[in-house]
C-alpha positions in Angstrom: 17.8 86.7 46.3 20.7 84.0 46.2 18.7 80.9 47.8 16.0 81.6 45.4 14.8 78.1 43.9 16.1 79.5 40.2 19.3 80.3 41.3 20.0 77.3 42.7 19.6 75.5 40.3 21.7 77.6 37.7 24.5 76.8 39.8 24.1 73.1 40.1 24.0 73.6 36.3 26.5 75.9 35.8 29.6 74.1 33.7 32.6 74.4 35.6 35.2 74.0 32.3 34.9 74.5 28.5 32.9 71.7 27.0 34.8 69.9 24.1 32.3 67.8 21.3 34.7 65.0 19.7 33.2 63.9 16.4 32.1 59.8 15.9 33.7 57.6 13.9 33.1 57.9 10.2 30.3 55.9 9.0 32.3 53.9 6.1 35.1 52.7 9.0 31.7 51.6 11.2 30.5 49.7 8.2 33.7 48.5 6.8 34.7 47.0 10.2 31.6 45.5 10.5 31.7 43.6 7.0 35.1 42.6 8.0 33.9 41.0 10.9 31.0 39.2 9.8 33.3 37.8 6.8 35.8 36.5 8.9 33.1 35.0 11.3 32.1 33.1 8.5 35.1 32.1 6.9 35.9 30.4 10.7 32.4 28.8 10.7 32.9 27.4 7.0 36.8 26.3 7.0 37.1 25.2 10.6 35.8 22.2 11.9 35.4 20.1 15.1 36.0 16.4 16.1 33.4 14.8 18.1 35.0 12.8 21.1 33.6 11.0 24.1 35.6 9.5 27.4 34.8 5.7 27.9 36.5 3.7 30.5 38.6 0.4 30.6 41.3 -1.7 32.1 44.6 -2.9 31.1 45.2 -7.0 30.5 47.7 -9.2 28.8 48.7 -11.9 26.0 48.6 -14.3 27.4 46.2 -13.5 29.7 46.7 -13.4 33.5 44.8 -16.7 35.2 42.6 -16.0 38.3 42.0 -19.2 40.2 39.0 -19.8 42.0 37.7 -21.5 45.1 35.5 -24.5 43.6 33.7 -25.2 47.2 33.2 -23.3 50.6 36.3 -24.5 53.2 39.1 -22.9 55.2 42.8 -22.4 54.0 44.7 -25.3 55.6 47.9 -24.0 54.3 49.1 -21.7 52.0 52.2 -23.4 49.6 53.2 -20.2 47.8 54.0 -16.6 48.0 54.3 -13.7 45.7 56.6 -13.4 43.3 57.5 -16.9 43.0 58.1 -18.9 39.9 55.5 -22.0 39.7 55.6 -25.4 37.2 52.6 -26.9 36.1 50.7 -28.6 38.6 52.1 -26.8 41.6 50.3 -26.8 44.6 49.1 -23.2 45.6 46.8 -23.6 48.4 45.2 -26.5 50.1 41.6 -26.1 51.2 39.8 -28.4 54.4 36.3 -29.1 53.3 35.8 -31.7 55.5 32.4 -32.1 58.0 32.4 -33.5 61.2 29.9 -35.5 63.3 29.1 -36.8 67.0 31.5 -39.6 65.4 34.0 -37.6 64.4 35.3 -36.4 60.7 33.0 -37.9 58.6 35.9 -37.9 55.6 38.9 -39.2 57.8 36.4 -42.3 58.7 35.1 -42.6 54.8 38.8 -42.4 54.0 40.2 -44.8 56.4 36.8 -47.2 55.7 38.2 -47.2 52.2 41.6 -47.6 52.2 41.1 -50.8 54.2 39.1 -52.4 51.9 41.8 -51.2 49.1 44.2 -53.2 51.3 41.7 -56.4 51.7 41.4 -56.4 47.6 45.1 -56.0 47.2 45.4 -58.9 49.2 42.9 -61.4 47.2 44.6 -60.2 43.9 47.8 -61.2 45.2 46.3 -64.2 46.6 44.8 -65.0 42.7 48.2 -64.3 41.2 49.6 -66.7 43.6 47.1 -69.7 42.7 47.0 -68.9 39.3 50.9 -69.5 39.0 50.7 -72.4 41.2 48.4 -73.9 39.5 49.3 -73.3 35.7 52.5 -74.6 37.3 51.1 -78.1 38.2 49.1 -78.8 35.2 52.4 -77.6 33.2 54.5 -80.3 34.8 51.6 -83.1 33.9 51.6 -81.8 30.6 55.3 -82.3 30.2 55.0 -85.8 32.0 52.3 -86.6 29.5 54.4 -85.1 26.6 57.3 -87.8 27.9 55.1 -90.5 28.5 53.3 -90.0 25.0 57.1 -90.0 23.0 58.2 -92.8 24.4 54.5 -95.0 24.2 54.9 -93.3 20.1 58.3 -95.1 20.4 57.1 -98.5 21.9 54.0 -98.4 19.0 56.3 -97.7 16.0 58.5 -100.6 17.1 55.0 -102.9 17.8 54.0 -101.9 14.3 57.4 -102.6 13.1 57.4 -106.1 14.7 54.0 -106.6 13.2 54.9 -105.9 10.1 57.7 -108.5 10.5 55.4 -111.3 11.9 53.0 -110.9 9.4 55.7 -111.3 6.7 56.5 -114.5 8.4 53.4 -115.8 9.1 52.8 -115.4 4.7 56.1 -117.2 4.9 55.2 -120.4 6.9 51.5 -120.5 4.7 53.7 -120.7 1.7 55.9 -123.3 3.5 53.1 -125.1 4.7 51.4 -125.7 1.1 55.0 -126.8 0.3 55.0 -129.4 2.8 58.0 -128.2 4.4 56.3 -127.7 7.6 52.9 -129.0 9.3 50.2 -127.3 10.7 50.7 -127.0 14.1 53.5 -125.0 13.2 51.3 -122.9 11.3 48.9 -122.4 13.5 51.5 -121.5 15.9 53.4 -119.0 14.1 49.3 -117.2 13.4 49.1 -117.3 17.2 52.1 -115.1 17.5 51.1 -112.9 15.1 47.6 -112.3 16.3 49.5 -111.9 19.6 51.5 -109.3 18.6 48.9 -107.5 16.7 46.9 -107.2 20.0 50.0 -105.5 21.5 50.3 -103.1 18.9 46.7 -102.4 19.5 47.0 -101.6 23.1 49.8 -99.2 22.7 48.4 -97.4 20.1 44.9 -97.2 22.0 47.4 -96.1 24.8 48.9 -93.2 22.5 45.9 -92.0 21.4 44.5 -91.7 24.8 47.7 -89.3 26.1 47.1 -87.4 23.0 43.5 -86.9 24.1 44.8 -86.2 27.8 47.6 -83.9 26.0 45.0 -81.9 24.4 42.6 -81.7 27.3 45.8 -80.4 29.8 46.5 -77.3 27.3 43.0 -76.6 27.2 42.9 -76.7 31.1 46.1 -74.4 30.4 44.1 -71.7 29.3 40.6 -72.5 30.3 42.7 -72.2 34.0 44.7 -69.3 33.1 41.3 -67.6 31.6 39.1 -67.9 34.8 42.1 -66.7 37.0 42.2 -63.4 35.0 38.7 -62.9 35.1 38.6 -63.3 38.9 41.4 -60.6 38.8 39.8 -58.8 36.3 36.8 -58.4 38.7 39.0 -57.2 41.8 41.3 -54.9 39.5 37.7 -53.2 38.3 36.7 -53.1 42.2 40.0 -51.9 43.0 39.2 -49.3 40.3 36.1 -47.9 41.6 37.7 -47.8 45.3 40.3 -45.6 44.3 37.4 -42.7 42.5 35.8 -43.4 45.7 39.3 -42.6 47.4 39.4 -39.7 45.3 36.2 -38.7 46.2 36.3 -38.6 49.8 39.6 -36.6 49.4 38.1 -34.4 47.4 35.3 -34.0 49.8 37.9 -33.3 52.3 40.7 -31.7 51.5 41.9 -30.8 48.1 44.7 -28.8 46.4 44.9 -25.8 44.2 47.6 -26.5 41.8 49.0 -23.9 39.1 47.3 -24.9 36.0 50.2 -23.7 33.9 53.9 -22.1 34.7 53.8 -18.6 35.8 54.8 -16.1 38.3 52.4 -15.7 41.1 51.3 -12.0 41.1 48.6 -11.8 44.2 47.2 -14.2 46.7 44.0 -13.2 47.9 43.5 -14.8 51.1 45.8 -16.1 53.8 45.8 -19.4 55.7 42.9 -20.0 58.5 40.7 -18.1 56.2 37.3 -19.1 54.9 36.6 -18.8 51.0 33.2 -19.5 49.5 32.5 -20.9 46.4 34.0 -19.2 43.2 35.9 -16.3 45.5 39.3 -15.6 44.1 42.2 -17.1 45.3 45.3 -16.1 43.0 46.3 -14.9 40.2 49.1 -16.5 37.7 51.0 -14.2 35.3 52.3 -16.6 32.4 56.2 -17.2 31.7 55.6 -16.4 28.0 56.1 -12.9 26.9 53.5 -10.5 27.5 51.9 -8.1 25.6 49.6 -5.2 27.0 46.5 -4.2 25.6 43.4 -1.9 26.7 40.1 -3.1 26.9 37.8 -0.2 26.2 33.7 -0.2 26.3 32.1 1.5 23.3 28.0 2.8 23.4 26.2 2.2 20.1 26.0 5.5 19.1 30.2 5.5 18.4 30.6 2.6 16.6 29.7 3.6 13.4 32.4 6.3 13.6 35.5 3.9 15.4 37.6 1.7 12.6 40.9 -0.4 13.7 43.5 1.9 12.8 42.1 4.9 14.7 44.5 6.6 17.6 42.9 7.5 20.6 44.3 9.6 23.7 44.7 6.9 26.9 44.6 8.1 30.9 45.9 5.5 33.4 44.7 6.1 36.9 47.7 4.8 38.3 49.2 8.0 36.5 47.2 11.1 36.6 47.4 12.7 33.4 47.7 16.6 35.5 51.3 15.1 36.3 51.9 12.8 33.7 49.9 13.8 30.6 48.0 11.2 28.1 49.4 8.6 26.4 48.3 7.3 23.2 47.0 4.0 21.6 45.7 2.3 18.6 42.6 0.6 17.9 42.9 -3.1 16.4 39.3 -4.4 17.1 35.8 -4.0 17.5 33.5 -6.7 18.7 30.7 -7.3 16.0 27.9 -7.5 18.1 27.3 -6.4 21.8 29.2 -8.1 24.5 27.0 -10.2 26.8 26.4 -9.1 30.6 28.5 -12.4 31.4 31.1 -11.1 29.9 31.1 -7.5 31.0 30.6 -9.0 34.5 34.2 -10.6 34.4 35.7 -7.0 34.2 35.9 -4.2 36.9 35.9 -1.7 34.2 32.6 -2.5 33.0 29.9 0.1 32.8 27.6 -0.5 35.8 24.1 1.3 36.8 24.1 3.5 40.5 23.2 -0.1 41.6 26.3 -1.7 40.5 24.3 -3.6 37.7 26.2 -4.2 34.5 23.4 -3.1 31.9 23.3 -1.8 28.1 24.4 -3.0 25.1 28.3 -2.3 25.1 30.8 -3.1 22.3 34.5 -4.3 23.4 37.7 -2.6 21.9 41.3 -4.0 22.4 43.5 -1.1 22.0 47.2 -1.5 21.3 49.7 0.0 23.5 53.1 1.8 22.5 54.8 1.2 25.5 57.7 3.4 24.4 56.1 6.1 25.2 54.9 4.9 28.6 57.7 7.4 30.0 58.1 9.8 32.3 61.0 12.1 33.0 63.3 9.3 31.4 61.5 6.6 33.6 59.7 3.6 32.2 56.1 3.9 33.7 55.1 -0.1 34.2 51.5 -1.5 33.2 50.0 -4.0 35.3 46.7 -6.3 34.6 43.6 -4.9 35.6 44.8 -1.5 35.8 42.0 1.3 35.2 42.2 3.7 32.6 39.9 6.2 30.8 40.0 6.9 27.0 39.3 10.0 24.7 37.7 8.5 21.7 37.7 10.9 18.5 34.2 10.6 16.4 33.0 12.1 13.3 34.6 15.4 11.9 32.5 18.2 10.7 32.9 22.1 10.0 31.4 24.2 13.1 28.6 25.8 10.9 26.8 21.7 10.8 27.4 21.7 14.7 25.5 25.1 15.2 22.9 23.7 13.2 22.6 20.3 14.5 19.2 21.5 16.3 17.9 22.4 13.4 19.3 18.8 11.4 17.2 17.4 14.5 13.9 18.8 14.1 14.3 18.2 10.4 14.5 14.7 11.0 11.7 14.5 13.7 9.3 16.1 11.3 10.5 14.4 8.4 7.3 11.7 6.8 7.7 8.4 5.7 10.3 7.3 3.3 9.7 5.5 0.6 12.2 3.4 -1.2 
């Protein structure tokens, strides 16, 4: 019967077209290709090697370096002096800052200040006053000094004559004792001529007491000279020192209520961070200052500890600026010229946006700074010149140790080699 279980399946069976058996390939091409394969696999995995490399990030700066300028108290922008993109001496004033408080009595520093001032007036006023007295007064005691000086030559005058006339009547008076023993004359003539010589002895006497007492009042005038002149300075002394300590109090009081930001060195203003009527707090940034001098750029890059054993100066690295994505505008490259010797502290690290901070923003590791030179001939694209700025981002491929690919495959096993290695001894 034709549905019979047997027959159906012989047709389900049944070849519908002559059946073909190809032969394999020959065992020696099997095992020849094979060989072949396993022999180049290892000639790769002994003659070609790979470069370790890991991506660390930094930021662009320059030498010399760009100057931030900071708010050194809480206040409110009074005015702002500046604006970007202009050219600033030394000293400059960039911003001025009101500090001042204010009570039921009104601004405590505008009363401190004009408090001050007047008694700056009142002490200017008695130094003048000093000056005044003082040449007055050396003035006077000058003219009695040259009165005395007069007086004293001519009484020198009148003595040296007296002494002179003296000398003459004494001469005479040995004359009329000689004439006397001769008999030539008596004894009230004598007696007389002694009397005028004692006389005139007594004059001589008087003006030379009188000479030595205008040299006495001679002396003690110059000495009131300066004994005079001496206290006036040290009263002035005394005010110029008060004066002194008025003016750092002056200072002081402006300080505490309205100061100035000046431009600690020339430079171009690059950015001013806050506008006038706003508050600033203490140490919030209020500018920055690009020096006049020619500047250089250079890449600050962050190493871990694991890498710097295997980073020299002299090593090229690859360089990605985010102002320029590398999809459009490729990498760029730079040299190393430094390592930090030891790890840069978190104060440092802190100062740069580019530092490597926890999920919470916490700057935390041991880190080791690079400063990367930057061929900015190359800093092109399409013919155009591709311009850096300070504190731009960038990342950096960093090339490691070299080794063939069979030392990478086995690196696990280099591992647990080490981990079950004992002690060493030396």
């Amino acid at each position: 019967m034709l549905f019979r279980k047997e027959a159906l399946e012989q047709r389900q069976t049944l070849w519908t077209g002559r059946v073909l058996l190809q032969k394999g390939w020959p065992v020696w091409i099997t095992v020849l290709s094979t060989f072949g394969f396993i022999t180049a696999l290892l000639f790769f995995l002994l003659s070609a090697s790979y470069t370790r490399r890991i991506t660390v990030s930094g930021e662009i700066i320059t030498q010399p370096h760009t100057i931030n300028l900071f708010s050194p108290e809480q206040g409110v922008i009074s005015s702002l002096l500046v604006k970007v993109g202009q050219t600033v001496a030394p000293g400059t004033p960039l911003y001025q800052i009101d500090v001042s408080r204010v009570s039921r009595s009104g601004n405590v520093s505008v009363s401190t200040l004009s408090a001050l001032k007047k008694q700056q007036q009142q002490i200017a006023s008695i130094i003048e006053q000093l000056q005044s007295n003082k040449q007055q007064t050396l003035e006077n005691l000058q003219q009695q000094l040259s009165q005395y000086l007069s007086t004293h030559e001519t009484s020198k005058s009148m003595a040296s004559s007296a002494l002179e006339g003296l000398s003459a009547m004494h001469r005479s008076m040995e004359a009329y004792d000689n004439y006397r023993r001769k008999g030539l004359i008596n004894t009230d003539q004598q007696n007389n001529q002694r009397y005028l010589f004692y006389q005139q002895q007594s004059v001589y006497q008087s003006l030379n007491s009188q000479n030595i007492q205008e040299s006495l009042q001679i002396t003690s005038l110059r000495s009131e000279l300066v004994t005079k002149a001496l206290e006036f300075d040290t009263q002035i002394a005394q005010y110029r020192y008060q004066e002194g300590e008025l003016e750092r109090q002056l200072a002081e009081a402006q300080a505490h209520g309205m100061f100035l930001i000046t431009a600690p060195s020339a430079g171009r203003i690059s950015s001013l961070s806050v506008t006038t009527g706003q508050m600033v707090n203490a140490g919030e940034s209020l500018a920055q200052l690009i020096p006049l001098e020619r500047t250089s750029f250079y890449l600050i890059a962050w190493l871990p500890n694991d890498s710097v054993p295997f980073v020299s100066p002299g090593k090229t690295i690859n360089i990605r600026y985010a102002a320029f994505p590398f999809e459009k505008y490729g990498q760029f490259p730079g040299e190393i010229i430094s390592i930090s010797s030891a790890p840069v502290t978190a104060q440092e690290l802190a100062g740069y946006a580019s530092a490597p901070r926890t999920t919470n923003g916490v700057v935390a590791g041991a880190w080791y700074k690079a400063t990367i030179a930057l061929n900015e001939n190359t800093l092109t694209w399409q013919g155009r010149p591709l311009r850096l700025a300070s504190g731009m981002q960038a990342q950096s491929t960093v090339f490691l140790e070299k080794r063939p690919l069979y030392q990478w495959i086995l690196l696990p096993y280099y591992n647990m080699k080490r981990s079950i290695t004992g002690p060493i001894n030396e």
